[in-house]
C-alpha positions as CSV (number, residue, x, y, z in Angstrom):
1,X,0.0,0.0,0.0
2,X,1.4,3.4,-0.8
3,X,2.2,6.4,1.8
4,X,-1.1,8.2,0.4
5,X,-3.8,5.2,0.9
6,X,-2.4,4.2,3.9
7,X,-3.0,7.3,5.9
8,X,-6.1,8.4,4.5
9,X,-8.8,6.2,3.1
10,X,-11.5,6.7,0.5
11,X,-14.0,7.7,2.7
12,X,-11.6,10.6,4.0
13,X,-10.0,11.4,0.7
14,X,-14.2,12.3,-0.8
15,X,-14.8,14.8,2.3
16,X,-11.6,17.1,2.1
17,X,-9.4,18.7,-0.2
18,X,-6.6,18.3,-2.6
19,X,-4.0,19.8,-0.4
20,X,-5.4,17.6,2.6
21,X,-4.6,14.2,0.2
22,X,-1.4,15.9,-0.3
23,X,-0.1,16.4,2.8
24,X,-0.9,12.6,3.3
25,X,1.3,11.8,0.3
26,X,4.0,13.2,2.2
27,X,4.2,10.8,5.0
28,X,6.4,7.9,5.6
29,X,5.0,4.3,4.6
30,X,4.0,2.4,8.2
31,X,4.0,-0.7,6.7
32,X,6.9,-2.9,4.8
33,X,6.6,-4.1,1.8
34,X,5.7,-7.5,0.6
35,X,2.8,-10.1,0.5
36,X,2.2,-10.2,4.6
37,X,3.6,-6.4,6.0
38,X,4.2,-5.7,9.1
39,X,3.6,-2.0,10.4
40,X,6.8,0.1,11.1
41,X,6.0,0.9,14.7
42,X,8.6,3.5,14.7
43,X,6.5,5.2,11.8
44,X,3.4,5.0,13.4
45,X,4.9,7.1,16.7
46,X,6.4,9.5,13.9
47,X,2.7,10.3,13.4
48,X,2.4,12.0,17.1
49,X,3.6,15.3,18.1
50,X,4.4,15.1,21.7
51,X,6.7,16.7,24.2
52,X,10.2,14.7,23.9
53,X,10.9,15.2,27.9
54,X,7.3,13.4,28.9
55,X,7.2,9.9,28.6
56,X,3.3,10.5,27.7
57,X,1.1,7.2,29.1
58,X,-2.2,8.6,29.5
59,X,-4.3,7.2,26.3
60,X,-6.6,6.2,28.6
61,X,-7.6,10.3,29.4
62,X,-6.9,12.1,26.3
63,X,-4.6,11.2,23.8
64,X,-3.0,13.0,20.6
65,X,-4.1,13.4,17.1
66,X,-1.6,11.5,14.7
67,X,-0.9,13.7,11.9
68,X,-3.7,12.3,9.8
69,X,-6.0,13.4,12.4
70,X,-4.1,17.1,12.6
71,X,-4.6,17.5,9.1
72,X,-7.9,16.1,8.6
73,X,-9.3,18.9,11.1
74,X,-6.9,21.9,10.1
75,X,-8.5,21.8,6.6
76,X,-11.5,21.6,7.9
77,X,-11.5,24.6,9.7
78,X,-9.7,26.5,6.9
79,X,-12.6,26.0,5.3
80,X,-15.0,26.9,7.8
81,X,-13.1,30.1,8.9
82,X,-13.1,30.4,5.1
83,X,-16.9,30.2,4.1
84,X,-18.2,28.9,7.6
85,X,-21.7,29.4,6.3
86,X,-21.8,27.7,3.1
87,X,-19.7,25.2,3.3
88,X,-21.5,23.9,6.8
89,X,-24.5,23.9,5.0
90,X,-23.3,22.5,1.8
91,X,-21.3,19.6,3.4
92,X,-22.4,19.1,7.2
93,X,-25.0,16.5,6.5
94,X,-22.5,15.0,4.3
95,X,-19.7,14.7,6.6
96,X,-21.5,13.3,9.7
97,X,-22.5,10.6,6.9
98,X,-18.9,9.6,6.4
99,X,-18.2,9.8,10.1
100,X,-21.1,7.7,10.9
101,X,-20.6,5.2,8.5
102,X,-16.6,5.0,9.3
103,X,-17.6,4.5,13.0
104,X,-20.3,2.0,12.1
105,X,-17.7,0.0,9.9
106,X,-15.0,-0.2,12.6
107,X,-17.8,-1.5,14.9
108,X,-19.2,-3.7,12.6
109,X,-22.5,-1.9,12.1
110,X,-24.6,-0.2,9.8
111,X,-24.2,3.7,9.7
112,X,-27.5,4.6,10.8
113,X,-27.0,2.5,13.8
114,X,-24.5,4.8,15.2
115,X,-24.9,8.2,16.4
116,X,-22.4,10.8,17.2
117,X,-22.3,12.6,20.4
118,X,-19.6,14.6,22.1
119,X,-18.2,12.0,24.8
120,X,-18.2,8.4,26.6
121,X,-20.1,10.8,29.9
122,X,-22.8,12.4,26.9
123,X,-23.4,9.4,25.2
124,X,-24.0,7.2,28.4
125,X,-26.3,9.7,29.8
126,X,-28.6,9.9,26.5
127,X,-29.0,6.1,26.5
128,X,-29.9,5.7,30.3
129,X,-32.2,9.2,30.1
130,X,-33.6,7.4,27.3
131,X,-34.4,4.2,28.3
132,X,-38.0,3.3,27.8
133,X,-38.4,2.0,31.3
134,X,-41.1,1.5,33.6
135,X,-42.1,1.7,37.1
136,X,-40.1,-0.9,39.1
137,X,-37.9,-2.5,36.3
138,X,-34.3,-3.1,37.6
139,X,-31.1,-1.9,36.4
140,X,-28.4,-3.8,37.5
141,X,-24.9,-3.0,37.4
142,X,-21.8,-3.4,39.8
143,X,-20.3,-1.7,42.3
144,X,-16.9,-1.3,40.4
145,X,-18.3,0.4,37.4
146,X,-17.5,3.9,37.2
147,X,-19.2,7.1,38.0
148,X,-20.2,8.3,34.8
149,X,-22.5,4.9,35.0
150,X,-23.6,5.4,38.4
151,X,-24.5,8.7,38.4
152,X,-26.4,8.5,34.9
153,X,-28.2,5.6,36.1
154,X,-29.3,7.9,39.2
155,X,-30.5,10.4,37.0
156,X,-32.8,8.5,34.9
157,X,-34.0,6.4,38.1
158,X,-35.6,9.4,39.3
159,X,-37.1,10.2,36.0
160,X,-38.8,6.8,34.8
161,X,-39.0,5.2,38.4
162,X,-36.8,2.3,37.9
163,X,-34.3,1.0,40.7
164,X,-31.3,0.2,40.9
165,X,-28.9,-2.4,42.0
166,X,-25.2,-2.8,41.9
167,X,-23.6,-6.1,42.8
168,X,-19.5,-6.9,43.4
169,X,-18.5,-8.6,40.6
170,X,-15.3,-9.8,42.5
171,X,-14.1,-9.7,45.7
172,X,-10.3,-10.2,45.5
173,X,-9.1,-9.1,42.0
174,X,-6.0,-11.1,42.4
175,X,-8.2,-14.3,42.1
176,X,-11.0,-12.7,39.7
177,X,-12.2,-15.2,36.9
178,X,-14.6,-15.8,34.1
179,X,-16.6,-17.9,35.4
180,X,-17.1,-16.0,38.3
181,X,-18.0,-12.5,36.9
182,X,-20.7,-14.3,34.6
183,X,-21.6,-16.6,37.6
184,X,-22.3,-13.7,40.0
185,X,-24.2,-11.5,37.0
186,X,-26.6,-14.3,36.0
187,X,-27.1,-15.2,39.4
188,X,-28.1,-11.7,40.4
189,X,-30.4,-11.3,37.6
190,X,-34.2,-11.3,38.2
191,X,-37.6,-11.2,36.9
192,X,-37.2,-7.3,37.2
193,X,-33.8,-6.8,35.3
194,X,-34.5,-4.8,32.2
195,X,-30.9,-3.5,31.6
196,X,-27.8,-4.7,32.3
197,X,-25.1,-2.2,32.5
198,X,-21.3,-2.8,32.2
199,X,-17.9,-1.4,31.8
200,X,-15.9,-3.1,29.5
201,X,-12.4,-1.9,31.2
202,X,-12.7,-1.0,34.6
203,X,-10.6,2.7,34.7
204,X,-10.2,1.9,38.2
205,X,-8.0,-1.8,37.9
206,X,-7.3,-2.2,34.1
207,X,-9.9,-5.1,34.4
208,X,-11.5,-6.7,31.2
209,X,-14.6,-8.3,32.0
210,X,-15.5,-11.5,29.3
211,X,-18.0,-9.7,27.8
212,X,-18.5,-12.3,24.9
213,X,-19.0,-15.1,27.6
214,X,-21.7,-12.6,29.7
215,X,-23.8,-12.0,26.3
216,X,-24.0,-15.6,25.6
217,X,-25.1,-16.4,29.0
218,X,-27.4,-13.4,29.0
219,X,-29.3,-14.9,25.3
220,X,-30.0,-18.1,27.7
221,X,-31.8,-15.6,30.0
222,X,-33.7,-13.9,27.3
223,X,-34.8,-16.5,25.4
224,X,-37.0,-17.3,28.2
225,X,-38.6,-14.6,28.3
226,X,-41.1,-12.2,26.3
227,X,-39.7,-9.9,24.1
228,X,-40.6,-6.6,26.1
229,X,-39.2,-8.4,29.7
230,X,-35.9,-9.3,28.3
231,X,-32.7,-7.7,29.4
232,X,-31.0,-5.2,27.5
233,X,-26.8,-5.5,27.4
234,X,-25.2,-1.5,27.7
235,X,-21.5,-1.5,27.9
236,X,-19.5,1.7,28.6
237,X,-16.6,0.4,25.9
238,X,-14.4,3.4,25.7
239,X,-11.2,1.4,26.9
240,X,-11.6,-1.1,24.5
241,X,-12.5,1.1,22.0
242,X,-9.4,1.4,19.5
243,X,-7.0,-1.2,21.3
244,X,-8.6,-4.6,20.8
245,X,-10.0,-6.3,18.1
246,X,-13.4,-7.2,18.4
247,X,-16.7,-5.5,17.3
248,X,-20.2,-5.2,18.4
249,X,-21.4,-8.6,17.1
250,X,-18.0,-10.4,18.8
251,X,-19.2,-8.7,22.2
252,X,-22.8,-9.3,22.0
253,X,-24.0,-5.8,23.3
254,X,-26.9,-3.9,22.5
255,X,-26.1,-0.5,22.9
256,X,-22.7,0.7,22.9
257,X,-21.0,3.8,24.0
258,X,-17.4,5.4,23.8
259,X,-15.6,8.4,23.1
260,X,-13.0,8.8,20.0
261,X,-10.6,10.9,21.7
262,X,-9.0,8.1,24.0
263,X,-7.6,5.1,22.5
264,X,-8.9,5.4,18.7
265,X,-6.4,8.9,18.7
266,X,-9.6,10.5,17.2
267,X,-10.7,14.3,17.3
268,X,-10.9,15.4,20.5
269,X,-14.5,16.3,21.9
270,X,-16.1,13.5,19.8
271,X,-17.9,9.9,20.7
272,X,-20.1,7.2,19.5
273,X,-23.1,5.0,20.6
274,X,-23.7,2.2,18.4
275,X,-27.1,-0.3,19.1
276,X,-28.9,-3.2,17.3
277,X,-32.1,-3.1,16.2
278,X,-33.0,-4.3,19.9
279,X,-31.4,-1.3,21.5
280,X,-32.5,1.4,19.1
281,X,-36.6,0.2,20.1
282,X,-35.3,0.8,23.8
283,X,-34.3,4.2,23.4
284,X,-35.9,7.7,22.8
285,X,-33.5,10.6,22.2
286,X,-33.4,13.6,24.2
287,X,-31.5,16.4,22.5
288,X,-33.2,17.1,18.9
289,X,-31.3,15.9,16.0
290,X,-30.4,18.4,13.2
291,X,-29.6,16.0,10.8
292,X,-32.6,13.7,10.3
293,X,-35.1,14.8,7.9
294,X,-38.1,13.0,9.7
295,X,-37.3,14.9,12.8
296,X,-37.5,18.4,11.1
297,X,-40.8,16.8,8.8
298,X,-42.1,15.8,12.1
299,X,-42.2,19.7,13.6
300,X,-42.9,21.5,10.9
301,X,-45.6,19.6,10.0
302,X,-46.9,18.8,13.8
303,X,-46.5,15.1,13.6
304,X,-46.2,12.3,16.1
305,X,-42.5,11.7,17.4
306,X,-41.0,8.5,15.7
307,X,-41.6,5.3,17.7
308,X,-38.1,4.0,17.8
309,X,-34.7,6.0,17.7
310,X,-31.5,5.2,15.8
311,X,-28.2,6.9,15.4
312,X,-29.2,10.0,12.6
313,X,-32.0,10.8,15.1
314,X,-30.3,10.6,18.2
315,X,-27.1,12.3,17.3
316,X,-27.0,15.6,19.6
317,X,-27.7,18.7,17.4
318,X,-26.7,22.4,18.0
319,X,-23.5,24.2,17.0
320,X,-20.4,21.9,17.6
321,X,-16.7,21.6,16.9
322,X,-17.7,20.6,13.1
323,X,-14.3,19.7,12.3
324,X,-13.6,17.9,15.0
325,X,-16.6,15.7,14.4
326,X,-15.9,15.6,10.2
327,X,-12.3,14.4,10.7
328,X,-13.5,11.2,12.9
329,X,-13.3,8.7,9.2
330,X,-9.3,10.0,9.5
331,X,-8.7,8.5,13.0
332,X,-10.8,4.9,11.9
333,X,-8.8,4.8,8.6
334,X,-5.7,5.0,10.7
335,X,-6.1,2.5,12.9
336,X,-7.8,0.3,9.5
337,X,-4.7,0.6,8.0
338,X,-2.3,-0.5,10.5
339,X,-4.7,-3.5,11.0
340,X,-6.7,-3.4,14.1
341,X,-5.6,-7.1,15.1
342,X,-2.2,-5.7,15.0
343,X,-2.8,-2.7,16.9
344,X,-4.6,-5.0,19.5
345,X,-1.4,-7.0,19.9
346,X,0.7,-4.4,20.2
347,X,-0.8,-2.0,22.6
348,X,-1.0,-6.3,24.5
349,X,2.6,-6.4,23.9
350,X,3.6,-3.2,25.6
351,X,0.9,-3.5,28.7
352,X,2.6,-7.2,29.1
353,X,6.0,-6.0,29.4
354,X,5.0,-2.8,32.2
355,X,2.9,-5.4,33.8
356,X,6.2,-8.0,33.6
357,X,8.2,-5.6,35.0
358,X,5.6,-4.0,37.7
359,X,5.3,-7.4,39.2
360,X,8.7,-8.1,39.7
361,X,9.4,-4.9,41.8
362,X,9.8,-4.7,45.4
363,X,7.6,-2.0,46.9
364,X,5.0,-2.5,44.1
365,X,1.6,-4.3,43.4
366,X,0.4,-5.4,40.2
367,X,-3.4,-4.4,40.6
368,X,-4.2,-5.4,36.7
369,X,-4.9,-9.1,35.7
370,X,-1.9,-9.8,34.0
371,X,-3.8,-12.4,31.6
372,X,-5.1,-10.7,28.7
373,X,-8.1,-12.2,28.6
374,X,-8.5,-10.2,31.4
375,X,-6.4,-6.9,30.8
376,X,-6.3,-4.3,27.8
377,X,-4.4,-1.3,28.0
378,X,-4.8,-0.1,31.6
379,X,-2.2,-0.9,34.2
380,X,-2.7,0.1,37.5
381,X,-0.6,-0.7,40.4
382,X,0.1,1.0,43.9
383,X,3.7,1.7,45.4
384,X,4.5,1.2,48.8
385,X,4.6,4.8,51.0
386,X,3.0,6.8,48.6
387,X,-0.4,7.5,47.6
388,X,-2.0,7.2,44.0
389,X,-1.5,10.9,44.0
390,X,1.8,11.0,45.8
391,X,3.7,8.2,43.1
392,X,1.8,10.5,40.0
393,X,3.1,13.5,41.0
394,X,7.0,11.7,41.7
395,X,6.7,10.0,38.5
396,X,5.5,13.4,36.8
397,X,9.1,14.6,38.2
398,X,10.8,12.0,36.7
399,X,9.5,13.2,33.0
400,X,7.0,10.0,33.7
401,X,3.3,11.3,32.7
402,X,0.4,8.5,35.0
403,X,-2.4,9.3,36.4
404,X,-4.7,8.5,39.3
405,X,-8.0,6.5,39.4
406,X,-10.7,8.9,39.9
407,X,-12.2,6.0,42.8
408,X,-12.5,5.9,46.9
409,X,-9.5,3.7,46.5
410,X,-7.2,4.9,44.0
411,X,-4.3,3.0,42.0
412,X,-1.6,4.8,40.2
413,X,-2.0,4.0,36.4
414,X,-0.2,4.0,32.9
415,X,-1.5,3.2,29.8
416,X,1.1,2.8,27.3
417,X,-0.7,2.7,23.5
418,X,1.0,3.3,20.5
419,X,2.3,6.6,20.8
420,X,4.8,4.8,23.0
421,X,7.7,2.2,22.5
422,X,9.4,-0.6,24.3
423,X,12.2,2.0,25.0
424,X,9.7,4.3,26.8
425,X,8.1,1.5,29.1
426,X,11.5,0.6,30.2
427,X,11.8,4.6,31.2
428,X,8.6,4.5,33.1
429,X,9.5,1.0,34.6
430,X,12.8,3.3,35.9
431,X,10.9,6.3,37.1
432,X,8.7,3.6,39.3
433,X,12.0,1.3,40.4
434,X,13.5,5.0,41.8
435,X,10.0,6.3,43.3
436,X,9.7,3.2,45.0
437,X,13.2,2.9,46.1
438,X,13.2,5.9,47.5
């Protein structure tokens, strides 16, 4: 594949301009030539721009455009600081098409079953405000899931009158297992449960729940049950979202959320929640769409709201970062043309070899599964003496960028991805070595 089609594909190439394709034809090839390439992982970190004193492991919070990405929105707002008028109304509906269907495709869905909303926190809150619940059906989550979950789930409690009820799905993380996480979800399961809401990886442990394994055992449930009492599987996917390889048919969810500006290197200030047929009937949307047609036909003409949602409807309207949300194709194409089961591996290789060397070290625990069935890209782990805060802000002086859990018991993470290198865990496996020494 040449430098040009590997950065930017066709879907990309159709929204923006000659100079943007350019600038693509510029970059280095990331992959080697031959029948079965390989990517050039020290191409692929060419393609970040970040601070050369930072060892920078914080995918997890906000991560930086690869120059794709940079290019894909700087032309886009040339052009809207250009003609921000007419060529928003001449291309916007257009360009959330692309970024719909380049979403959809990397999820394994069709484009009108994903909508585009600003974040993992917006797009969890639309789909549990919207939930068409009723009085005294369940929602039944866990007590490690994170607070975005909670406190939507709170929120939309007190409007539709549902309840909620969290369960542990472990109690010792050092001996977590399959079989137990599904055992202790079925088993807490009842006649009530309408939705069944998950985090995919915990931000808390680096924990990877078998969600394949919990959506099979959930279709037992359901298929003993009527349509309208069965439950409905919403996973919170944003850390799996960009570094493994698996779509929304391989995890068996119904509704899924994320944002594209962790792991997937996308636009900042953009996300994604993707449903089946199943989970678009459960929802209703709550911010009015501008780009669905029926929505607009339905006011002006004073006509009943549609009966079921799906992603063109329940896309968030207003005034937005437009190019932020047209460049998302560049950040899917990316991560396409690396090859996502490579990327999957890799971000696996380089969490294996922090997690190799974390458990090894005196004065440290390895708080992350270090199977990776169980584990993505998350590693958390404390250090002896120091708080989570205390070890971020001694790493932070050793040019070593973590971060702290945002939980009642907090564990120091890093989250190496592929702006980093082997080089640059073996730095941040220093950094820890002297802050725990010490």
């Amino acid at each position: 594949m040449d430098r040009r089609g590997f950065l930017f594909g066709a879907s990309l190439a159709a929204a923006a301009a000659p100079a943007l394709a350019q600038e693509a034809a510029d970059q280095p090839p990331m992959t080697a030539p031959g029948p079965s390439p390989a990517p050039d992982w020290d191409a692929v970190k060419a393609q970040f721009q970040t601070a050369p004193d930072q060892v920078n492991m914080n995918a997890m919070l906000i991560a930086s455009h690869p120059k794709p990405v940079r290019a894909a929105i700087d032309q886009f707002r040339r052009e809207l600081d250009w003609r921000p008028v007419t060529f928003l109304e001449d291309n916007n509906r257009r360009l959330q098409g692309y970024s719909r269907a380049a979403a959809a495709r990397y999820l394994g869905v069709e484009a009108r079953q994903v909508a585009l909303t600003d974040s993992t926190t917006m797009g969890a809150a639309l789909v549990y405000s919207g939930l068409k619940l009723r009085p005294g059906d369940e929602i039944l989550t866990t007590h490690q899931d994170y607070y975005v979950t909670h406190e939507s789930l709170r929120h939309a409690a007190l409007r539709n009158g549902a309840s909620i009820r969290r369960i542990s799905l472990y109690d010792d993380i050092g001996q977590v297992s399959e079989p137990q996480m599904v055992g202790r979800l079925m088993s807490a399961i009842t006649p009530r449960t309408r939705v069944l809401a998950l985090t995919w990886v915990h931000s808390s442990t680096g924990l990877k729940i078998p969600l394949p394994a919990i959506s099979a055992a959930l279709a037992g449930v359901n298929a003993g049950r009527q349509e309208a009492d069965q439950v409905l599987l919403v996973v919170d996917g944003v850390h799996g979202f960009g570094n493994q390889d698996a779509d929304m048919k391989t995890l068996g969810c119904d509704v899924f959320v994320a944002g594209c500006h962790k792991w997937l290197f996308g636009p900042r200030g953009t996300g994604v929640i993707a449903a089946n047929a199943k989970g678009w009937a459960a929802l209703r949307p709550t911010i009015p769409s501008f780009v669905d047609s029926g929505a607009w036909s339905a006011w002006i003409n004073d006509g009943p709201l549609p009966e079921a949602a799906d992603g063109v409807l329940m896309s968030p309207g207003g005034f937005k970062a437009f190019e932020h949300v047209w460049a998302i194709p560049a950040a899917v194409d990316f991560h396409e043309k690396i090859g996502r089961a490579q990327v999957a591996d890799r971000t696996a290789l380089l969490a294996d070899q922090l997690k190799a060397g974390l458990a090894l070290m005196p004065g440290v625990r390895l708080v992350t599964p270090r199977d990776r069935r169980l584990s993505a890209g998350i590693t958390s782990f404390d250090v002896a003496g120091l708080s989570a805060d205390g070890a971020v802000r001694a790493l932070r002086q050793q040019g070593v960028v973590a971060s702290a859990a945002p939980y009642a018991v907090q564990h120091v993470r890093l989250t190496p991805s592929l702006m980093n290198s082997p080089a640059e865990v073996d730095r941040a496996l220093a950094a820890v070595r002297e802050i725990a020494r010490a």
